[in-house]
N, C-alpha and C positions, 0 to 999 in steps of 0.2 A: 518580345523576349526579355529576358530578368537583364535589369543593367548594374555591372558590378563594381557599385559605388564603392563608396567608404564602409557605409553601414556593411556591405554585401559580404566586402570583404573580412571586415572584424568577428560578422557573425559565422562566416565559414570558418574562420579560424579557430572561435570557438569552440565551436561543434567537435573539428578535429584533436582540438586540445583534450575537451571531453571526453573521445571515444578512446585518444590515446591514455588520457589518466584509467579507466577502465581495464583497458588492456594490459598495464603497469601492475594494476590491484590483482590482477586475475594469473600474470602469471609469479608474482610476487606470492602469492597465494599459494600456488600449485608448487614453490620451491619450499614454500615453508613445511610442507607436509613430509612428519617424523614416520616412519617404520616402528620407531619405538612407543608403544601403549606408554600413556604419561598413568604414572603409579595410583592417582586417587580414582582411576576410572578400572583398575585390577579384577574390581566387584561386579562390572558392568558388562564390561566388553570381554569377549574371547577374542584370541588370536584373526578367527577367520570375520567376526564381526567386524574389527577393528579394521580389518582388510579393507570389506566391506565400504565403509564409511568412507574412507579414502580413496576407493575407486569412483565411488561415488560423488566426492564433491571433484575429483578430476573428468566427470562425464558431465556434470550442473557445468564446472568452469566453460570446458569448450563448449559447450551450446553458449553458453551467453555469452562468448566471443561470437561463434556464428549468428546468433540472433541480431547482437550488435551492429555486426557488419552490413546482414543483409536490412536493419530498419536504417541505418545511415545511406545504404547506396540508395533503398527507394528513396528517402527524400530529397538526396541530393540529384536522382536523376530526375525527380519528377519537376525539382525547381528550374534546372539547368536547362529541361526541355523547353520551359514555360508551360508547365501542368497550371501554375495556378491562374495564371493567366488566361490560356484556356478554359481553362473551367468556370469561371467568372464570365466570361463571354457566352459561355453556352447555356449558364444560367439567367441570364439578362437577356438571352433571346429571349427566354418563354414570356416575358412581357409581362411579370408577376409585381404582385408588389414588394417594397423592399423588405418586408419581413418572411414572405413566402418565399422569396430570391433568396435570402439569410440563411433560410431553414435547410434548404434544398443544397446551398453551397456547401455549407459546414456538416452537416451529415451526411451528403454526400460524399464529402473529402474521410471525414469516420469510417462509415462504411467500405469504401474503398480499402483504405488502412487495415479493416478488419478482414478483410477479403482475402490481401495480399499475405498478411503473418497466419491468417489460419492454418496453414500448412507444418506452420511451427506450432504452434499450439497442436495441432493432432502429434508430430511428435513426440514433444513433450509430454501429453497424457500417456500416449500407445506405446510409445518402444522407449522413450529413455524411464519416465516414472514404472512401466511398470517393466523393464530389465533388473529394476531393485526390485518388484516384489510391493512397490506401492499403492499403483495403479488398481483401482476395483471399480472404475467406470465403466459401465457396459456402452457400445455404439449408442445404443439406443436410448441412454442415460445422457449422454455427451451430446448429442442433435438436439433434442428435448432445452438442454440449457441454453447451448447457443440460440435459440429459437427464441427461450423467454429474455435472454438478456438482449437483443434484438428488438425484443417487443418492447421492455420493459426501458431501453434508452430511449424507445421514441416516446413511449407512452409520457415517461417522466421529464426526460427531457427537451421533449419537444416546447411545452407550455413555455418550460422555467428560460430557454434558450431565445423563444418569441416573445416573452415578455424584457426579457432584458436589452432584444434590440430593439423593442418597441421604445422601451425608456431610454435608450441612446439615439432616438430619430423621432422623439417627440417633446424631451422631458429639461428643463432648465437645471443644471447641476445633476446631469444622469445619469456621474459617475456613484454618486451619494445614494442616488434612489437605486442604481440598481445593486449596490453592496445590497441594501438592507431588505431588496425582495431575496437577493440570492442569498445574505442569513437566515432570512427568516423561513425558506423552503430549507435548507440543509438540515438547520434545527430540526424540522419537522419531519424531515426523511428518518436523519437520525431516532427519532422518539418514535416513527411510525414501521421501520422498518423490521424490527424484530416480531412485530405482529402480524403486520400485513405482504411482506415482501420476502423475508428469509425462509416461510413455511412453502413458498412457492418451491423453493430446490430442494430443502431438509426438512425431515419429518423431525416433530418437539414431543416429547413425551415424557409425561411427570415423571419424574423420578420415585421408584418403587418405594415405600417404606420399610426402612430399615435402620440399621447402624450405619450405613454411612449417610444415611438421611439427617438423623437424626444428629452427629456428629457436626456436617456440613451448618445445621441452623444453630447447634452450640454456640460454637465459635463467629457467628453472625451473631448471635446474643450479645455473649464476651464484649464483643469489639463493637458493639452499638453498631450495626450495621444492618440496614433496615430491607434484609432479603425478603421477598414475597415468594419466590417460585424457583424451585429447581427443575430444572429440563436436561433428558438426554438426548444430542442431537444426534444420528442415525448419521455420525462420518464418515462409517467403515462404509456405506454405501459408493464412496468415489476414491476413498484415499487407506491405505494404514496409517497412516500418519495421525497423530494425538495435537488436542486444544481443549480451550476452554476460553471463555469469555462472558462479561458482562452484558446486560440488556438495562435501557429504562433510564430513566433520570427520576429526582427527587426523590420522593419515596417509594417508588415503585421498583425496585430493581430485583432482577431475575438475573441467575445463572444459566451458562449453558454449558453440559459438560461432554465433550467426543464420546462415543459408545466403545471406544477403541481406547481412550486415557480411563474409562471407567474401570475395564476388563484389565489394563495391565500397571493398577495403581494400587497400592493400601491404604482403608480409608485414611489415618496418619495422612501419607503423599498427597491425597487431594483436600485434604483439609489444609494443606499447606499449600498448595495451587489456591485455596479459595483464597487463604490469608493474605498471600501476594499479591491477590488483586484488589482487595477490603486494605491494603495500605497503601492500595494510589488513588482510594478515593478519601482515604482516612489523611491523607499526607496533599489533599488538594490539586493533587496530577493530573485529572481528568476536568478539571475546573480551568487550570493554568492553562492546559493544550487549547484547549475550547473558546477561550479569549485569545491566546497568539493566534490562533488559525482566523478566527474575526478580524482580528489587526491585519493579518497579512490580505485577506482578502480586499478588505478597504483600501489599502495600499497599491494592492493588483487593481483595481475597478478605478483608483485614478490616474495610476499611469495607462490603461486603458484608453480613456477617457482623452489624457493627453495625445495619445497615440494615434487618434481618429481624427484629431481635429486637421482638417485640408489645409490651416495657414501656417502647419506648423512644417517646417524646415523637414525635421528630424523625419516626419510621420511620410512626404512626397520622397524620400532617399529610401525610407523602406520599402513603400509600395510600390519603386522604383525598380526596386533589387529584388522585387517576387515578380516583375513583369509589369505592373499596375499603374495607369498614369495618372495624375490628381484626379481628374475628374471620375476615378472610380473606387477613391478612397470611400472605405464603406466599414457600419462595425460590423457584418459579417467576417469580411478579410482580414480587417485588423483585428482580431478576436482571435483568427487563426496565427497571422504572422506573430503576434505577443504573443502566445504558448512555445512556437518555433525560436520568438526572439528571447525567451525568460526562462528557457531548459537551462545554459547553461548559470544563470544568474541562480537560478533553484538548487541547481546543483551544489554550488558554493555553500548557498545557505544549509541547504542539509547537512554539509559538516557541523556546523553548530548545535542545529537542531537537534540532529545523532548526538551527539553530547551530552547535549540537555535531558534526550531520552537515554538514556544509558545510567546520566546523575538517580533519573528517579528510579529503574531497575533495580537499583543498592539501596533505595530509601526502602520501597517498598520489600524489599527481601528481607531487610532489615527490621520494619513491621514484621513481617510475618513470623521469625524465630523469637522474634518477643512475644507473638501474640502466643505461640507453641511453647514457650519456655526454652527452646531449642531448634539449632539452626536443621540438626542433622535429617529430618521429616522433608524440609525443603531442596536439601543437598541432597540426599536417594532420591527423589520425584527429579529434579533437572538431571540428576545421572540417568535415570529409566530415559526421558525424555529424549535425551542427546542420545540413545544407542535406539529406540525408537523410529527416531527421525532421521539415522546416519549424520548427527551434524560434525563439522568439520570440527574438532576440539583443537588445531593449531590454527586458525582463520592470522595469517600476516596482520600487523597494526596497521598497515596503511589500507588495507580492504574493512576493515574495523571501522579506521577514521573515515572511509567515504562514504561505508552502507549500513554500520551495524547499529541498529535504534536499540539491540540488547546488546550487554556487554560478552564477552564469550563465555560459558559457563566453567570454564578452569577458574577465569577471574572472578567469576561470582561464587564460585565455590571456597577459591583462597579469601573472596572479600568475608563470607559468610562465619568461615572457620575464625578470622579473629576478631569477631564481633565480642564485647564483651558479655557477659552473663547476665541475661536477662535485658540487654537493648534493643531499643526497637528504633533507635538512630542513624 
């Protein structure tokens, strides 16, 4: 049974500081919501829209309380029982080796996971996303995915997960070796996935020739932006909801644009969708991210590393405190207990992080009414988008400061309007 040390303690108390700053942001959230249409969204919203939106982030808010709650009880009761503990024993009956034992533990412990929250996840598709009108997933759309992303975590990650405990039970400094297999597969996922893996859910479909065709590669001229391919992705297949995103590195890069932001955009609006993304690769955002996520990785893989070693103090009090006695300090286990022991240390960091990504949001807006000569193209496109998407237009500052990687669009709409004429600063 889990024995609850010091570690045991510090990290339950974590955990609950955690869910309760959550619960804080969520209903600090839910008092901040005005009745009154804030006046630059006049143009956008109706009465019964605006309604709308607000009923609707108070139907998102209580589920992820309830989401929260019931993913904290499972793992609290599954630790409290000695699940992991158990689970570890019943794996090391089968009398595998320690990497098949690895494989079988930790996706085992996933799968289960995935088992237990399906239930909310079909809510959240069936009756909360589509009570607004979201939801265009068919059953038989939704089984179909669960099935490939099923497939496609063993497929993928089964390799990347057996080589990295291979290189922690066989490998001198295998915190080192195993960052740089696990950079060098991300990278590759990254560069391989919009060709080989994202056509598995969404159909890609050139974009017809036309004016906003033709518009779209303008303004990639303009701005030296080295577009190869525009695509429309077939969104409305699962969602109403509107996006757009980049594909490719170096010189290859491809758009991809919602078939749902196509139909309720002026070319103008998504030529200012495209600019805002052509000024975070113009302004080195996409470069910047891509080395902190390297650092932080390397950082994660050595305290890893520290974490598994059996003479360490620190590493017998953890595997103490999930049930585990030294002799079954393992990187399987420790692999899991460091995700359960670095949620909250993650958390933290993403206040910063959110920061950091919110600084470049205003960079690259700021591109973009330079790149247009004017902000106003960008300001209608995030107004469509926010009454599109129901998004909350009062989101409280402290739900801001724990989750928002964009800043809110009132703020980016006031940062936009006094951008001077013609900056793209």
């Amino acid at each position: 049974m889990p024995e609850f040390n010091t570690v045991a303690i510090l990290l339950l108390i974590a955990l609950v500081i955690l869910w309760n700053l959550d619960f804080v942001a969520t209903l600090l959230t839910l008092g901040s919501l005005k009745p009154e249409l804030p006046e630059e969204f006049a143009d956008t919203y109706n009465p019964a829209k605006y309604s709308q939106s607000q009923e609707y982030t108070r139907a998102t808010s209580r589920f992820s309380i309830l989401s929260s709650i019931v993913s904290l009880t499972i793992l609290l009761c599954f630790w409290f029982l000695g699940g992991f503990s158990w689970w570890d024993s019943c794996t090391r009956s089968l009398s595998l080796g320690e990497v098949s034992t690895g494989l079988i533990y930790v996706f085992g412990l996933l799968f289960g996971n995935y088992i237990l929250s399906l239930p909310l996840t079909i809510y959240a598709t069936f009756i909360l996303e589509g009570r607004f009108g979201f939801n265009k997933t068919t059953r038989a759309t939704f089984v179909t995915d669960q099935l490939k992303t099923v497939l496609l975590t063993a497929l993928i990650g089964g390799p990347l997960l057996a080589g990295i405990l291979l290189i922690f039970q066989n490998v001198p400094d295998a915190w080192l070796w195993a960052w740089v297999t696990f950079s060098v597969f991300v990278l590759a996922i990254t560069y391989l996935a919009p060709s080989l893996i994202m056509p598995l859910f969404n159909k890609f479909e050139p974009m017809e020739e036309g004016a906003l065709k033709d518009a779209i590669y303008n303004m990639a001229k303009e701005c030296e932006f080295p577009l190869t391919e525009i695509t429309v992705m077939d969104g409305s297949r699962r969602s109403a909801k509107s996006n757009a995103f980049f594909m490719g590195f170096g010189k290859n890069k491809k758009i991809a644009l919602y078939d749902t932001l196509v139909e309720n955009h002026s070319t103008e609006e998504l030529v200012a969708v495209l600019a805002h993304e052509i000024g975070h690769f113009k302004r080195k955002h996409i470069i910047q991210r891509i080395v902190l996520s390297l650092a932080q990785f390397a950082i994660l893989f050595y305290l890893l590393g520290q974490l598994i070693d059996p003479e360490s103090g620190f590493s017998r009090q953890l595997f103490a405190a999930f049930g585990l006695p030294a002799a079954s300090i393992s990187p399987h286990a420790g692999l899991v207990f460091f995700g359960i022991l670095f949620s909250p240390v993650s958390r933290f960091l993403g206040v910063f992080l959110n920061a950091w990504s919110r600084k470049h949001e205003f960079e690259a807006d700021a591109y973009a009414a330079g790149a247009q000569r004017t902000p106003e193209h960008l300001i209608t496109a995030l107004k469509k988008l926010s009454a599109d998407n129901l998004s909350n237009l009062t989101p409280h500052r402290f739900r801001v400061l724990l989750d928002y990687s964009h800043p809110p669009v009132l703020v980016r709409i006031h940062a936009l309007r006094k951008l001077p004429p013609g900056s793209t600063t």
